[in-house]
C-alpha positions in Angstrom: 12.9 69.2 -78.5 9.3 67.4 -78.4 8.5 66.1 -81.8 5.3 67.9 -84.0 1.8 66.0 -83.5 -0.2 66.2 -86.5 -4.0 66.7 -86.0 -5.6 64.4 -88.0 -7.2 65.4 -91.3 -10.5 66.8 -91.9 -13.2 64.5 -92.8 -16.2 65.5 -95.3 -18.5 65.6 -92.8 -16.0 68.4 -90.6 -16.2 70.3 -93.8 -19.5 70.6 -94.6 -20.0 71.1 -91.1 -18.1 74.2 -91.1 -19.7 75.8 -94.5 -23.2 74.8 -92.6 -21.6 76.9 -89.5 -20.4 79.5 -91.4 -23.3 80.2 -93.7 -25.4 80.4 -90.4 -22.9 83.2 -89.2 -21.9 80.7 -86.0 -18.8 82.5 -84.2 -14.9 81.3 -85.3 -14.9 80.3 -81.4 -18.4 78.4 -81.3 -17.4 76.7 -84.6 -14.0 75.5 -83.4 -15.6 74.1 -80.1 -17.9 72.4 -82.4 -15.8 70.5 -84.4 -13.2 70.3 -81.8 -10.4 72.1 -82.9 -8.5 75.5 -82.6 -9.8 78.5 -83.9 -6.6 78.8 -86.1 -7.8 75.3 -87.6 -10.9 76.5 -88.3 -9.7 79.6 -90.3 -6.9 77.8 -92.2 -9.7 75.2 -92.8 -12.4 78.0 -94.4 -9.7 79.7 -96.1 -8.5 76.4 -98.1 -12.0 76.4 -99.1 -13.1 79.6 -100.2 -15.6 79.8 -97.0 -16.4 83.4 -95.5 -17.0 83.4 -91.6 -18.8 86.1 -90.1 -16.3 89.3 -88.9 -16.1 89.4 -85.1 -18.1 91.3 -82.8 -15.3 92.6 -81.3 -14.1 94.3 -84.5 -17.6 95.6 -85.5 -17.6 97.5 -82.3 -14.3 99.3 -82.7 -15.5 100.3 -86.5 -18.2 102.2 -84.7 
């Protein structure tokens, strides 16, 4: 069994990076490229701080 690798933490910067990102409606996808991490990381990230990112294209076009 491989042993769990920790990402490292997020820095300030990282964070207000991603409310910066977010309040431009920037894409989960574009944003995690950005700040180099996973698009689960970036969600986790903006949910432990109360940020809002933009819905998904793909599920405004199945609310049609």
């Amino acid at each position: 069994m491989r042993p769990l690798v920790a990402s490292p933490g997020w820095t300030r910067e990282e964070e207000e990076l991603l409310l910066a990102l977010a309040l431009s409606g920037t894409s989960v996808t574009a944003m995690a490229k950005r700040l180099r991490r996973s698009r689960s990381a970036v969600y986790g990230r903006a949910s432990r701080l109360k940020i809002v990112l933009a819905k998904s294209r793909r599920l405004k076009a199945k609310g049609k």
